[in-house]
N, C-alpha and C positions, 0 to 999 in steps of 0.2 A: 420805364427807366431806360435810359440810354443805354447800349451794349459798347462794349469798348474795343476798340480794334482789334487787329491780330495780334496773336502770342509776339510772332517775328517784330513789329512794330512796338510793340509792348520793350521788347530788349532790347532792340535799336537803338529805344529812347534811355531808357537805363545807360546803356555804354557812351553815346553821346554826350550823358552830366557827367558820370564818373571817371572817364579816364581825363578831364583836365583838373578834375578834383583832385584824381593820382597823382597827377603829375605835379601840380600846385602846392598840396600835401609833401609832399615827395620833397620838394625844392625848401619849402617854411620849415621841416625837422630838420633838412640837411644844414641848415646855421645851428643846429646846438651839436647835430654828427661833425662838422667840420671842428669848431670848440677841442672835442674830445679826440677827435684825430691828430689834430695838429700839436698839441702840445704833450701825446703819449712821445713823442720823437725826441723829447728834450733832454737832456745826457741823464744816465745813472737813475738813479731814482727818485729823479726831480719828476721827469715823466709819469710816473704811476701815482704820485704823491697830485699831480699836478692833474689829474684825470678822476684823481678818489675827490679833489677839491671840486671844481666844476660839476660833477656827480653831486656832489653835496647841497651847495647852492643852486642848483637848478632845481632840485625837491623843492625848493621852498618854494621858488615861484611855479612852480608848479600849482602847488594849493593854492595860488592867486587864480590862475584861471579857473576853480569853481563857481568865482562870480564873474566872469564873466561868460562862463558855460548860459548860467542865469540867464542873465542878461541875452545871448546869442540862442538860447532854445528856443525863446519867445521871439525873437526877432526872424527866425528862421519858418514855424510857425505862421505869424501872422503877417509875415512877406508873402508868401505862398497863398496865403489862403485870398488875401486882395489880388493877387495876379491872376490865379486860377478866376477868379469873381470878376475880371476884368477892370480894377480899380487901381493903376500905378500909382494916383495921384496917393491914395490912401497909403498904399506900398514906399513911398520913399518917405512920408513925414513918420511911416515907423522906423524905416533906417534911419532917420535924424533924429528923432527919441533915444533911442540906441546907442547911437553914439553919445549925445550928449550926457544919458545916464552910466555908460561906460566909463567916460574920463573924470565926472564925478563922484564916484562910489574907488573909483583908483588911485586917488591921490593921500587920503589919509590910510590905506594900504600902503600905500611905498614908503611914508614917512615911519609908517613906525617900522618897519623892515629893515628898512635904511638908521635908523636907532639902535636897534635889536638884532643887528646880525650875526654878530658875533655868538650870541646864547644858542640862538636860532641854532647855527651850523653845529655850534658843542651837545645840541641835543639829539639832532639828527644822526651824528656820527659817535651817540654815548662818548664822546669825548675822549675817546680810548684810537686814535689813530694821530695823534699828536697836535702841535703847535702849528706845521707846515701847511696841513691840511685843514684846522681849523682856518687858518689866516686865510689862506688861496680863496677857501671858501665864501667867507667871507668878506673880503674885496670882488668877487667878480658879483655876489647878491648883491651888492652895495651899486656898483655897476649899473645891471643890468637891470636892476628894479626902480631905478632912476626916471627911465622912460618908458614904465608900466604905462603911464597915459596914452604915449603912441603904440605901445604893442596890445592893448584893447582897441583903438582905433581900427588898426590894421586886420583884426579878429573879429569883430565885430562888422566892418565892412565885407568881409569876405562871406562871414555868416550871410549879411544881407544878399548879396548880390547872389549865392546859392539860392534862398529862396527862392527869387526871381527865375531862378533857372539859367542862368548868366556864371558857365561853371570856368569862362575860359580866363575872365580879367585878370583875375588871382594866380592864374600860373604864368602868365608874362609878366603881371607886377613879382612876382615870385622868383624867376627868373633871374631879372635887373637885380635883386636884392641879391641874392645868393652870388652873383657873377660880384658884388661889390663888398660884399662881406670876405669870399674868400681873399681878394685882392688887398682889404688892410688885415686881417687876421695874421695872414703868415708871416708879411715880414715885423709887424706887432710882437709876436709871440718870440721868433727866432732872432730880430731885429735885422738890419738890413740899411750898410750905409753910415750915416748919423742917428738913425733911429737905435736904440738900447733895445735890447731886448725884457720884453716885458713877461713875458709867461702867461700865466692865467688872465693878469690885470690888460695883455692885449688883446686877449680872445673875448674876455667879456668887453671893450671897447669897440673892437670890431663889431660884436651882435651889438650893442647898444645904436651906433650910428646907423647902422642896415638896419632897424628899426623905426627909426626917426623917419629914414628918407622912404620906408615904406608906406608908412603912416599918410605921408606926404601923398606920396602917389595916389594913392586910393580917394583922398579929398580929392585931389586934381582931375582922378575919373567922376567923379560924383560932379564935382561942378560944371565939367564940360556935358553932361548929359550925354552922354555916348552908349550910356546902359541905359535897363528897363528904368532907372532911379536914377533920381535926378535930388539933391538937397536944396530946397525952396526957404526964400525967407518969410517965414511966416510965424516967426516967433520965436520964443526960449524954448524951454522943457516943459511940456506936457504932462501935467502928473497922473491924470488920466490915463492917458496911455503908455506912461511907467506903470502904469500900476497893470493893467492889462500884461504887456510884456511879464512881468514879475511872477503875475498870477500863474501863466503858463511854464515860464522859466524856472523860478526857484525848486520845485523838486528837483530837477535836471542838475540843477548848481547843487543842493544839498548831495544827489546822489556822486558829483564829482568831488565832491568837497570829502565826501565819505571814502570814496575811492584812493584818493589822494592822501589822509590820512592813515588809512589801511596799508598803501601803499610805505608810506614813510615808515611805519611800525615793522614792516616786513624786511624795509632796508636796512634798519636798526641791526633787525639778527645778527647781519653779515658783518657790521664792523667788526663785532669780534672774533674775526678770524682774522684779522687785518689787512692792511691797506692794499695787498695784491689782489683779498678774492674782492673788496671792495671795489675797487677801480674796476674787474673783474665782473665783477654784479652790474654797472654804470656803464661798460662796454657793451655789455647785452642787453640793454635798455634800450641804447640807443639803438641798435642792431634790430630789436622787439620795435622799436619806434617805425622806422620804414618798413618791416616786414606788416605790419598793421595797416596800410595806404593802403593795398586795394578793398579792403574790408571799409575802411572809411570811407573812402569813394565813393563805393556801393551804399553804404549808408546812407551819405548826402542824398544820394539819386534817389533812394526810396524815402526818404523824407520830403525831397521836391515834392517827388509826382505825388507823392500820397497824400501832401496835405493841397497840393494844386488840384488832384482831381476830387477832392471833401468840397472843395467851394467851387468847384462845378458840377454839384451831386450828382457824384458818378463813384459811390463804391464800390461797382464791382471791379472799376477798375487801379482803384487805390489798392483793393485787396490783390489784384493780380499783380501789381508793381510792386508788393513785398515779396509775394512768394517769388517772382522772379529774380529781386535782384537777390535775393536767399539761394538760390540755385548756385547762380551764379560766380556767390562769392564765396561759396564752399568749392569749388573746382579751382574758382584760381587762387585762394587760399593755399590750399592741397598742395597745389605747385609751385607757392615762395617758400612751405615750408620744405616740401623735398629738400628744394633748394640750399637752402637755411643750413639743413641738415648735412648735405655732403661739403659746400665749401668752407665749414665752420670754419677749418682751424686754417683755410688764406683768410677768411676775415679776423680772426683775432690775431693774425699773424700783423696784417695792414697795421694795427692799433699801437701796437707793443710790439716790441722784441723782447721784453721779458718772458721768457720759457713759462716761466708757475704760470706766472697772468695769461699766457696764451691756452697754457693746458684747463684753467679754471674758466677762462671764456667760454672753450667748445662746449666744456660740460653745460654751462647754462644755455648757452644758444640752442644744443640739440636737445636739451627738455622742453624749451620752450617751445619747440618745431612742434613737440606733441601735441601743442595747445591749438597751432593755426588755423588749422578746420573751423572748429568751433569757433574761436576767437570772428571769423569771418560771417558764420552764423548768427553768431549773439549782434553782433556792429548790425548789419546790414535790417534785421526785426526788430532792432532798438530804436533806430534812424526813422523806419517805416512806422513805430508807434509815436515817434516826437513828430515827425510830422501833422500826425494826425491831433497832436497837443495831448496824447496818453502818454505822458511823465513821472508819472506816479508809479505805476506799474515798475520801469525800469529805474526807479531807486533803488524802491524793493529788491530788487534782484541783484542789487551793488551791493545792499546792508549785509543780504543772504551769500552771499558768494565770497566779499572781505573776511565778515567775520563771524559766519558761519562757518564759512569752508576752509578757505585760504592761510588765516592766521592760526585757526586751533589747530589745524590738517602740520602747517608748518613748525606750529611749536613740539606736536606731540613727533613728528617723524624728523625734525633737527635736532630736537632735545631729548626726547624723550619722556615715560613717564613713570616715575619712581611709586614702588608701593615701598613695604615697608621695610627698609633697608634694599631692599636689590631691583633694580629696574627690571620692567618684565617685556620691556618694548627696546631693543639693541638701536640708540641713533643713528641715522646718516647722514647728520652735519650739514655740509651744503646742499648734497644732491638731495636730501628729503627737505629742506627750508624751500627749493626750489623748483620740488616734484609738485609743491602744492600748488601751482601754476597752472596747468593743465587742467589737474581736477576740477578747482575752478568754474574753469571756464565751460567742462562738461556740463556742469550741473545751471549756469548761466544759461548756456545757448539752452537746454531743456526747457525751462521756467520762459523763457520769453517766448519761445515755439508755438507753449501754451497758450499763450495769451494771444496772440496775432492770430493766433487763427477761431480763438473766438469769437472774433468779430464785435468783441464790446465796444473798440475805440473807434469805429465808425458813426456814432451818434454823440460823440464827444463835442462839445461847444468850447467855443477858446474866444 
């Protein structure tokens, strides 16, 4: 068996994929952070009303990306595994499968969302935060889910070209997007000129366009060949190798699909304390959002090499490239949450000027700081078993963690629980809905630890 280089080289190669993943990462969440920042500024309590909306509507598309998580496991996957194999050719007619079953499987998703939005947002927000928030919501899903075919595109090209090990495209296409998004969102949102001000309905406009012309772009590198993938014409849709892609992929989408679910059930709790911890809960989201990059990063990178060095049978070095970028991203984890943790309240300060909402941010932000470590943990041994096409595993530990942990952990330490006549557990409202965060993830990063170092997902076939 081939022996694998040195440790040094071994993390070299790690921080090489990962920090333009971060940065990439980094720039693609900053369009829905820019969204929630720009329109917290908008007088009186149009702002926080206008932040709980956006918050709203972004859950829902949210659960849209489970399919195409689907979709980008197996593409990630079986990129890798022909470049590791020395096979591009085979490597890009999977990123054309890909996409083709991406913009497929996404269009009768947008229409009925785009039908149904209105229900949609009154359900997510138990309809108990009003008419403002329902509406806002609303309109900006209706928006933004319009051009779900180009934001799979764009998703699914970026999966692919990671495969490949090609981590930088995506943060210069990233880049251009974010530098153009910002530039219609604000004067959209606050108006500027002849332009009306449009509030929510500009901020989803703005993501909508920066979507379209990202989409674009990522064709544009594909056809000029300038990456390891190149889109060849040699035909339609392959169902074959849908169905391959799928076979790998769908656990990976059911486990986000679960996630995302779980996820929306937990953001339920919060409406009823109304629209300030709301808005409040959705500012820490986003905030949770970028603090989560270099854990993803790292992720990607151990999914590269892990499933790149499975097709150049070399496990002992796929195995050294998880526990490394695992190191790794418990250290610099450790150090966004510090972070997280001391400037909380100039970050909820940026968001709002409303005092409550500022005071009800910090609290969420620095419980979630609790989680980072792990949160870095769990991503980076998740990444390194999808790599290797062990997807199953980490469903599992999304089922266990939602709604084992997370939801019962939330209901009994927000609510409480009643015997007979007198409760025997005293609630703590938000800070226990939102203690169950951490926990979580304790018990996540444990379960996957297990597993990665078993060694089972090295004889895995995809």
């Amino acid at each position: 068996m081939a022996s694998g280089p040195p440790r040094r080289t071994t993390r070299g190669t790690i921080f090489a994929l990962a920090w333009p993943v971060i940065a990439a990462n980094f720039l693609q969440t900053f369009t829905t952070f820019v969204d929630m920042l720009v329109v917290g500024h908008l007088p009186g309590t149009v702002g926080i009303e206008a932040q709980s909306a956006i918050g709203a509507g972004s859950q829902i598309l949210f659960l849209n990306f489970s399919l195409m998580v689907a979709i980008s496991a197996g593409t990630v996957a079986l990129v890798a595994r022909e470049i590791g194999a020395g096979n591009p050719t085979a490597a890009s007619h999977a990123t054309k499968q890909s996409l083709f079953l991406g913009v497929l499987l996404s269009l009768p998703i947008a229409g009925l969302e785009i039908a149904f939005a209105e229900p949609l947002v009154q359900a997510i927000t138990t309809n108990s935060l009003g008419p403002a928030v329902v509406g806002g919501g609303s309109a900006y899903l209706r928006i933004v889910v319009a051009v779900t075919a180009f934001q799979f595109v764009m998703l699914l090209s970026i999966a692919s070209l990671r495969g490949a090990g090609d981590t930088r495209t995506a943060m210069y296409v990233g880049a251009a997007v974010n530098v153009l998004n910002i530039a219609i969102v604000v004067p959209l949102v606050f108006g500027l000129g002849p332009v009306p001000s449009l509030g929510v309905v500009g901020a989803a406009t703005g993501t909508a366009i920066a979507t379209v012309i990202g989409a674009l772009l990522f064709l544009a590198v594909f056809l000029r060949g300038k990456t390891p993938l190149r889109l060849q014409r040699d035909g339609g849709l392959d169902w074959a190798m849908s169905r391959r892609l799928l076979r790998v992929g769908v656990p990976a989408g059911v486990e986000s699909l679960l996630f995302q679910l779980g996820i929306t059930i937990w953001i339920a709790l919060v409406a009823g304390y109304g629209t300030q911890a709301y808005a409040a809960h959705f500012i820490g989201l986003r905030v949770q959002s970028l603090a989560f990059m270099p854990g993803f990063g790292l992720s990607v990178a151990a999914s590269a090499l892990v499933g790149q060095n499975l097709g150049a049978r070399n496990p002992d070095e796929a195995y050294r490239s998880g526990i490394e970028a695992s190191k790794i991203a418990v250290l610099l984890m450790g150090g966004v949450a510090a972070l997280n943790f001391l400037l909380a309240p100039l970050i909820a300060a940026a968001f709002t000027p409303d005092v409550r909402t500022q005071e009800l941010t910090v609290l969420f932000i620095r419980i979630h700081a609790l989680s980072i470590p792990a949160v870095g943990l769990y991503f980076s041994l998740d990444g390194a078993l999808k790599g290797a096409g062990d997807t199953r595993y980490p469903l599992l530990t999304s089922i266990v963690g939602i709604f084992v942990v997370r939801l019962p952990l939330a209901f009994v330490l927000g609510f409480g629980v009643a015997s007979p006549g007198v409760p025997w557990w005293v609630p703590l409202g938000l800070t226990g809905i939102w203690f169950s965060l951490p926990v979580e993830y304790l018990v996540r990063s444990a379960l996957i630890s297990r597993r990665f170092r078993s060694g089972r997902w090295k004889s895995l076939a995809v």
